[in-house]
N, C-alpha and C positions, 0 to 999 in steps of 0.2 A: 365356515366363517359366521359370525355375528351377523344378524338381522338389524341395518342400519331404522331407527325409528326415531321419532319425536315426543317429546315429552307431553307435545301438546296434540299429539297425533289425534286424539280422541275429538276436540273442538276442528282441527281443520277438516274430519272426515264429516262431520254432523253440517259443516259450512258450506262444505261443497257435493253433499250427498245426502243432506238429513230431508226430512219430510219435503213436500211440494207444496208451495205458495207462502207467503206472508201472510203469519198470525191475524185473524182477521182481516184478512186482504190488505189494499193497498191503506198506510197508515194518516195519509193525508190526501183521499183524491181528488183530484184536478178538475175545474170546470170544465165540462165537455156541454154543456147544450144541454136539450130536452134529453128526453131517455129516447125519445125516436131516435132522434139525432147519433145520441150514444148508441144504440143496436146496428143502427145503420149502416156505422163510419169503425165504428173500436171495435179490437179485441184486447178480453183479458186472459194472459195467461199464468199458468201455474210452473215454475219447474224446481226439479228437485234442488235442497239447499236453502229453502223458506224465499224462495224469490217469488216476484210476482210482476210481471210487464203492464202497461199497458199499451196498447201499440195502436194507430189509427192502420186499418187496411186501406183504407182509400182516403185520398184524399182533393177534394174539387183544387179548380185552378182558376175558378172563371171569377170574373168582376160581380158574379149576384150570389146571395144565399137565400132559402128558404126560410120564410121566418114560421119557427116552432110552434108561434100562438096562433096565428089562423092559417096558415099556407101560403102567404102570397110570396110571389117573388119579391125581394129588394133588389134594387141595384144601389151600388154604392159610387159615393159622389168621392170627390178629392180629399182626403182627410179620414174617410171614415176605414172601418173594415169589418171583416165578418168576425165572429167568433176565434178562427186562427183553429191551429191544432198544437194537442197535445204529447209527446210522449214519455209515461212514467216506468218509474227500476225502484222497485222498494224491497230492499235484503238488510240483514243481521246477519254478518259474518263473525258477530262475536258479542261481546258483553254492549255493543251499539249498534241501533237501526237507524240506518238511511234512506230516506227517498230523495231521487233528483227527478228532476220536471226539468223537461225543456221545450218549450213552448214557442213556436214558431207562428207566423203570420198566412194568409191566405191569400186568395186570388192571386195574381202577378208575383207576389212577394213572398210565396211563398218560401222560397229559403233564406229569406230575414229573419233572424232569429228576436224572438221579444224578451224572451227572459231565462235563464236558466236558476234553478230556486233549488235549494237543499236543506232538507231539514233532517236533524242529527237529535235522538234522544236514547234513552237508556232501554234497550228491550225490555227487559224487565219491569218497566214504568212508560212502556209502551200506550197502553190502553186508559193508564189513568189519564193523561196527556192528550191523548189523540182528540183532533181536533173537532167542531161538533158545529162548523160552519153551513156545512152542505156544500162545500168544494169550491172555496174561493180563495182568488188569488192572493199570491202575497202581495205586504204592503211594499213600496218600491222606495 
């Protein structure tokens, strides 16, 4: 019999099998804090298919955070909160790259979500575009 195939077989093998990580890593990355902070708490990963995660391994639950500029503790009053956490997915499954961010809240609240953000541009016009903030949020 005939070998059933696709015509486009070639772009879904490369989509879901091609190199490991997103072209220059993640194409808009997300505030995460100091780089301590970031070592700390994230991991980035790579897998095959140009994808690239970012994933917090740990994540606090308590009412204080350390603040990054001199060490102390904060506790936090009614209204305010820490930093929160991130998690980013940034793949090009095709002629378009996607990152989503979703962005959740800390202490207590932790599974309140704050924001879910996606940004869509042309792989190809990936780098001209990429953003050159140093990982701040979108505008709301």
């Amino acid at each position: 019999g005939k070998d059933a195939s696709r015509k486009n077989h070639d772009l879904i093998d490369r989509a879901m099998f091609g190199p490991p990580g997103a072209p220059g890593g993640l194409y808009d990355p997300p505030p995460v804090g100091s780089e301590k902070r970031a070592v700390e708490n994230y991991m980035l990963l790579q897998f095959e298919g140009g994808v690239t995660a970012l994933l917090p391994h740990r994540l606090d639950q308590y009412e204080s955070f350390t603040d990054d500029l001199d060490g102390s503790t904060l506790f936090l009053t009614e209204g305010e909160s820490s930093p929160g956490w991130v998690t980013s997915l940034d793949w090009t499954p095709g002629p378009i790259r996607y990152q989503v961010d979703r962005k959740v809240m800390s202490g207590t609240k932790l599974k309140g979500l704050r924001t879910l953000e996606l940004s869509e541009v042309r792989g190809e016009d990936a780098d001209r575009w990429r953003p050159k903030d140093g990982g701040a949020n979108m505008r709301q």
